[in-house]
N, C-alpha and C positions, 0 to 999 in steps of 0.2 A: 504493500500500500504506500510507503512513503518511496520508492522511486516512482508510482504513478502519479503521485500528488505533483510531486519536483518537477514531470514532464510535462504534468498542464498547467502548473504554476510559470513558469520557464516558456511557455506556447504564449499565455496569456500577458506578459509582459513584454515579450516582441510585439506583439499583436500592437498594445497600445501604445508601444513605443514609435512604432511605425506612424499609427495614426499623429500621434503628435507632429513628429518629425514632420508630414506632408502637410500641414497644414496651411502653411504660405501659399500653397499651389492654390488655395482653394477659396480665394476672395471676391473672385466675381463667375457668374455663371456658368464659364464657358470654361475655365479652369475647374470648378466644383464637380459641375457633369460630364465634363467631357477631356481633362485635364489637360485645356490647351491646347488639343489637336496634336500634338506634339508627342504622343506616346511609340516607345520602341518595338522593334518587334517581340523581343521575351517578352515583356511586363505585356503587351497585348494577347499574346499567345498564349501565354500562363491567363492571363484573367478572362478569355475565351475558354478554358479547358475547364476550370476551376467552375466556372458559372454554370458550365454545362452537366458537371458530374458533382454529383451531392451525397446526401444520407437516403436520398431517393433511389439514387441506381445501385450504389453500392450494398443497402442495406435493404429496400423496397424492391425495386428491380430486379435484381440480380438474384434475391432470392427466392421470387415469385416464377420470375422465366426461369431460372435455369431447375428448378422444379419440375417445372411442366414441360421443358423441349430438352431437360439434360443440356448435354452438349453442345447439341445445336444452337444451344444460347450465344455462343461465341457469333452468330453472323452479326447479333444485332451489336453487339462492342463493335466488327468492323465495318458495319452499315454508318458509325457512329465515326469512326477513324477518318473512312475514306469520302463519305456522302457527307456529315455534317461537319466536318472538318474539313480536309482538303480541299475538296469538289467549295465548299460552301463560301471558303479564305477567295480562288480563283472565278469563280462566280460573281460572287458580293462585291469581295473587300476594295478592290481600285475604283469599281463605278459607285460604289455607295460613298468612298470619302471624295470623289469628285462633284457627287451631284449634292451631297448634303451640306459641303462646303460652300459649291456657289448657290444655291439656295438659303445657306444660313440656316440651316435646319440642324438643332443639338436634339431634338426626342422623333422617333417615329409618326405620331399626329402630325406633330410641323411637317416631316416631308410631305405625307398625303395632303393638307391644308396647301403647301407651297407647292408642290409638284402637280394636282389637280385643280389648284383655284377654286378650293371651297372650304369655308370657314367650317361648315357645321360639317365637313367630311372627319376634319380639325379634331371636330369635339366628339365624334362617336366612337373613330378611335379612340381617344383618351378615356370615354366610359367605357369599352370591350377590354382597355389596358388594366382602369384601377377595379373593375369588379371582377377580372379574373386571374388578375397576378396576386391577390388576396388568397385565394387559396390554395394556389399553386406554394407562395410563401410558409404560409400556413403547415402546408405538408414537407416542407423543409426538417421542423424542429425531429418528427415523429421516428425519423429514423434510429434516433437516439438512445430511445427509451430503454430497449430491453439491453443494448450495449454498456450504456455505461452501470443499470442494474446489475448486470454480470460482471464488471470491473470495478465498481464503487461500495455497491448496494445504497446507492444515492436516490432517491424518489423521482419520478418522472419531473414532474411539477419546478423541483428545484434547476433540472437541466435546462428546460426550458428557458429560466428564469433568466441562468448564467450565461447563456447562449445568448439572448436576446438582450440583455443588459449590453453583453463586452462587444457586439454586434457594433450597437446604436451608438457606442462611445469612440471609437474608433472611423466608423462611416460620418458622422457628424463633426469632427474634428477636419479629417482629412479630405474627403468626397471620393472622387475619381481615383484619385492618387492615392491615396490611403489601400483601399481596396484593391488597387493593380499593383501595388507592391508587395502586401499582404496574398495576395494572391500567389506572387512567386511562393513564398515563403510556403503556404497553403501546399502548392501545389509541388514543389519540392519534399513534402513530406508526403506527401499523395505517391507521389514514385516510388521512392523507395518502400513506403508503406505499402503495397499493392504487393510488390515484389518478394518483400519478404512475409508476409500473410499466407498468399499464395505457393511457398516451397515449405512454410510450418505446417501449411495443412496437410500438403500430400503427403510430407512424412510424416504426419502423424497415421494416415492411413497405409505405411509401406511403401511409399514411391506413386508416382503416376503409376507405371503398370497395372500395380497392386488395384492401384483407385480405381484404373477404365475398368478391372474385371470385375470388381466388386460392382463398381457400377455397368455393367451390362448382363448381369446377374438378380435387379430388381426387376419385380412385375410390374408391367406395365399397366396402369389403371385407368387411362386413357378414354373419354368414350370414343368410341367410332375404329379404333386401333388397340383395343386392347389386348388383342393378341398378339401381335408383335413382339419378339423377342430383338432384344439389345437394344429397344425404343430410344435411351436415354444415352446411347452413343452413338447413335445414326446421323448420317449428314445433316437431313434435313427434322430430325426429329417427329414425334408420336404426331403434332398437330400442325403442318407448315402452315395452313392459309392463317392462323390466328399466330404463328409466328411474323410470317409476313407480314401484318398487319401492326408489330409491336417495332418491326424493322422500318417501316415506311415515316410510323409518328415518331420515334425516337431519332431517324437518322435524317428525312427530312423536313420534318417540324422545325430543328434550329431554325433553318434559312428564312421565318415569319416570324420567329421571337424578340420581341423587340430588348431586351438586356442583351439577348446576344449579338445581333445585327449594329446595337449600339456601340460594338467593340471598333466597328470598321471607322465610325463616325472620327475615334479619335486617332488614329495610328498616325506617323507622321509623314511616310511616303509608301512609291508604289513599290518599290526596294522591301521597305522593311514589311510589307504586304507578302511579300515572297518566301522572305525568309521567316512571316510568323507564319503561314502555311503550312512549313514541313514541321516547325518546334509544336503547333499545335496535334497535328497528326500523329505524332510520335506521343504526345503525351494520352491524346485517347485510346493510339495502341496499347499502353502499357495500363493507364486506369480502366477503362472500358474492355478493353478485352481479360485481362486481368480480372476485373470484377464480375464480367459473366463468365469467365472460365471458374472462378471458384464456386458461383451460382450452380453450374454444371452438377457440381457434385454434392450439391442439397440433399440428395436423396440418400445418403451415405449418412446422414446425421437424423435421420428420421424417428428413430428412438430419442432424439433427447428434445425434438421442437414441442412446440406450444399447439393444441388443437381447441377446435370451438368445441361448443357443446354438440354441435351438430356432427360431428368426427372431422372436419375440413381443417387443414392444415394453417395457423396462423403462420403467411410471408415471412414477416419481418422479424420471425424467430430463427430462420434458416441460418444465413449469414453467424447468427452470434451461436446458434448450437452448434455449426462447422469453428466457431474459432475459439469453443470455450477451454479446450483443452491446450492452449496454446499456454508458454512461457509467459510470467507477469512482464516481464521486458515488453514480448510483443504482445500483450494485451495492453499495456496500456498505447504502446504504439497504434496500435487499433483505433484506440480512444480517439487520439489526438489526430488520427488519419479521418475519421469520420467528422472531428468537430472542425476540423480542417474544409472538408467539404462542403460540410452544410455553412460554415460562417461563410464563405467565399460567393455560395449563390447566394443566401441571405441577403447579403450586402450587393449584391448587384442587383437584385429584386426590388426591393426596397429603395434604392437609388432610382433606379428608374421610374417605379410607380410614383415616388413623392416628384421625380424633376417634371413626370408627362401631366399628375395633376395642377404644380405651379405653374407651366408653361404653357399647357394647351387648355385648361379646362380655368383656370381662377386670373391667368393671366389675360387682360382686355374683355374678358367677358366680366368677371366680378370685382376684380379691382384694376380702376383704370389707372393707367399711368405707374406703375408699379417699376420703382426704380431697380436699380441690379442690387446693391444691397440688401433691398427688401424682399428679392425674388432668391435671394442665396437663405438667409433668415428663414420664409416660408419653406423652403425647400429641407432645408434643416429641423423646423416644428414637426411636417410631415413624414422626415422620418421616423423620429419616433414616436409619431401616432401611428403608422405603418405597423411599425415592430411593435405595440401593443397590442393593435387588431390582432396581427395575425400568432400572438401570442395567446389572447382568450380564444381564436377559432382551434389552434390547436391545441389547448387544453381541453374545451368541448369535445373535441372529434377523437381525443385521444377515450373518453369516456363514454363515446356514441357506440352506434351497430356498425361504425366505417372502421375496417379494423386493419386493413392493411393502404398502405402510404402508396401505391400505385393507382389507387384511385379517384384520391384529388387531383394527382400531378395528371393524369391522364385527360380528367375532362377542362379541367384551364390549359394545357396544351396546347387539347386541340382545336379549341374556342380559338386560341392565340394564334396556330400558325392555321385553321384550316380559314379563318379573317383577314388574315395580313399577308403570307406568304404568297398568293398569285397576285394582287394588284401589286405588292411590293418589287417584287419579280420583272413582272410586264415593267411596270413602271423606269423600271435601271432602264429597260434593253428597247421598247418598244414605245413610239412617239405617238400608235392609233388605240392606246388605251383612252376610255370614255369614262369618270366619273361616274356615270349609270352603273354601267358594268363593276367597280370598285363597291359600289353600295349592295350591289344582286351581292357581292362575295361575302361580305359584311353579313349581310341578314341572313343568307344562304348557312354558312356556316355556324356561326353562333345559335338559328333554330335551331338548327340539325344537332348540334351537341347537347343542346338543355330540353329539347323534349324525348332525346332519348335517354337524359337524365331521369325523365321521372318513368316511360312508358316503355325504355329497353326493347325496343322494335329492331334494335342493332344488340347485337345481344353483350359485348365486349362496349365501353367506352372508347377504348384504346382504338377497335375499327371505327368507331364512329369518326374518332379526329382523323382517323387515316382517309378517311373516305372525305369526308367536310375539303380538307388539303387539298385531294387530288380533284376532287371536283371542282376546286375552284381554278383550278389549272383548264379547265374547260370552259366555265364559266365567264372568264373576264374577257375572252379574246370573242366569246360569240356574241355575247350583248354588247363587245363594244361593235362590232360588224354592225349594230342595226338601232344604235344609239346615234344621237347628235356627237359629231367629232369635235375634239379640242380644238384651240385656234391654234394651226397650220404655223401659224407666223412666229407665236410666242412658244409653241414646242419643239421648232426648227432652233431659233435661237436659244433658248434652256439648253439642246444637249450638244450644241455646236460648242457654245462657252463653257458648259459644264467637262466636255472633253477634249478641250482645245488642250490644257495639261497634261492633260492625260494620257492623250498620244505624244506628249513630249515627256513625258514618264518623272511629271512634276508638280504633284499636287500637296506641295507644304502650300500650310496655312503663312499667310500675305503677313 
């Protein structure tokens, strides 16, 4: 106990050291949110990797898929490497800091508001943003629970409490900065944390070998495949389409989240756009596949997890009954790997949700004339009303009949990218995107995810965002075909100037 204490006491004193230290960065807006436009590639690639992977995947995820598809769990780590990383860095990141620069746009609403010429486009993103990053945040804390009760015997209640305190103290100090350094830090223990977790587990079952036969040695319980033998080491495991379906919302969801997409707003050129590419790819090979490779072997720890009344297997036990038997060294490395995780998306959650509510929804609409000190101030109140909220929703929810953390994170997903990810998309690459068309994807999506919330006509969440996505990948290029077009003049000029840098591979901020 007292070298676990040392390692979170010693985490937690960087942490705010940090914050202190960035705080100069963080005196007017565009430093606060977006730290100046001027960010590197590590400190971007780390704070892209970090936001993306939490106490959600690692301890939610990870233990709920690789549960059910075994092995096969690994595509979605690489669907996450290659598609929401790589693919997503060379897609996004040069036309999104070319266009949100010459627009002046620091939050997602502003681009849609500036990029389509509509105020109240402006403000429904900003309300799709702050009512569904609430509980996407929310499902942040929960991963924690049964972890640190198996490292501490510390009370749920209290993790929360510490989490969302040293959160709020460090994001409010420092902003942008604060959090993309802390992030290295985060996500440097994230690495190696992953790595060594993952070679104490398999030895503690004999070696990999040992573990594939044991694991291809369980029955299969499966409906529809249950009698498959080696289900849970098969390519594509016992149930692909509902695999497929966790591959599509996990690995192209990023490319429409706006904390994440937010990453591109600040880097500093198209150079260091390249080169956080590969640093962030590399880092979701090693967390994300790492974290469904140990998921994989869930079913190895079956005698020690947690089950409902009903016999169904509580998720978010998997993960900590595979690493109970671990060294106190690496259990509390664990600790600090998960609280690692979740503070990093936290804080970028939260950052975003309070700067889109100052800037798109209270800025010129409720307070006019709102100077930049006063829009930094606000931006800083709202975070920690933020981390309040989403500190009572998840202590409710930790107490509800929602028992496992994959599915809050699933229906705010895919509210999130199956809303933003095609106009966003269209919008970089394509000048006969129609505002109409942007609003069908808006409504379109967000229906579709909250009335299958309550009437399950899609029987998964998780397809439902996957579906919302892709459809709206359909959706914005046919209504804009048969909507009134943008003006010709003013969308010629936006992406002539917006990549006149760009093709000269020089998009620092002026």
């Amino acid at each position: 106990m007292p070298l676990k204490l040392i390692m979170m006491l010693a985490f937690f004193a960087v942490t705010l050291y940090i914050g202190f230290h960035t705080r100069k960065s963080a005196r007017d807006v565009d430093g606060f949110v977006l730290g100046g436009r001027r960010v590197g590639p590590w400190l971007s690639a780390f704070a892209y990797g970090t936001s993306y992977f939490s106490a959600v995947v690692f301890i939610g995820y990870a233990g709920q898929f690789g549960w059910k598809y075994g092995m096969a769990a690994i595509w979605i780590g690489l669907g996450n490497a290659f598609i929401g990383s790589l693919l997503a860095w060379y897609a996004l990141g040069a036309r999104t800091r070319a266009m949100t620069h010459h627009l002046r746009a620091q939050t997602m609403p502003e681009f849609f508001g500036a990029r389509f010429s509509s105020r109240w486009l402006r403000i429904a993103a900003a309300a799709i943003i702050f009512i569904f990053l609430i509980p996407y945040t929310a499902s942040v804390y929960n991963g924690l629970s049964r972890l640190f009760d198996m490292a501490f015997g510390v009370p749920y209640e209290w993790c929360i409490v510490l989490m969302a305190a040293l959160t709020c103290v460090y994001v409010v100090m420092g902003g942008y900065m604060a959090t993309a350094v802390n992030d290295v830090v985060q996500g440097v223990i994230m690495l190696f944390g992953i790595v060594a977790v993952v070679v104490a587990v398999l030895s503690g079952y004999g070696g990999f070998t040992q573990a594939m036969i044991a694991l291809s040695q369980v029955a299969n319980d499966t409906p529809g495949t249950a009698g498959m033998q080696g289900a849970f080491i098969s390519l594509f495991g016992p149930d692909f389409l509902n695999l497929l379906g966790v591959f599509v919302l996990t690995s192209l969801g990023v490319w429409g989240l706006p904390q994440m997409v937010q990453k591109f707003y600040a880097i500093q050129s198209v150079d260091a756009i390249k080169r956080g590419a590969i640093i962030s790819t590399v880092f979701a090979l090693v967390v994300a596949g790492g974290s469904y490779f140990l998921g994989g072997f869930g079913r190895l720890a079956e005698d020690a997890i947690a089950y409902t009344s009903a016999g169904t297997p509580v998720y978010d036990s998997v993960i900590p009954a595979l690493l109970a038997r671990m060294p106190d060294l690496l259990i509390g490395l664990t600790v600090v790997l998960v609280l690692s995780a979740s503070m990093s998306t936290l804080s970028s959650l939260v950052l975003t949700s309070s700067a889109t509510l100052t800037l798109d929804f209270l800025k010129d609409n409720f307070i006019r004339d709102m100077r930049v000190r006063q829009q930094v101030t606000v931006i800083r109140f709202l975070i920690v009303v933020f981390v309040l909220i989403s500190t009572v929703i998840a202590l409710v929810q930790y107490n509800s009949s929602v028992t496992f953390i994959a599915q809050l994170m699933s229906i705010s997903w895919g509210a999130l990218a199956g809303a933003f990810l095609a106009p966003f998309l269209y919008g970089l690459y394509w000048r006969g995107v129609t505002t109409a068309s942007v609003w069908a994807c808006f409504v379109f999506a967000v229906a579709l995810v909250c009335t299958n919330m309550f009437w399950r006509y899609i029987g998964s969440p998780i397809n439902a965002g996957a579906l919302a996505m892709l459809a709206g990948l359909v959706i914005v290029p046919l209504v804009s075909l048969v909507t009134p077009k943008p003006d010709a003049t003013r969308v010629r000029q936006l992406f002539e100037e917006s990549y006149l840098n760009f093709h000269d591979k020089k998009i620092d901020a002026d």
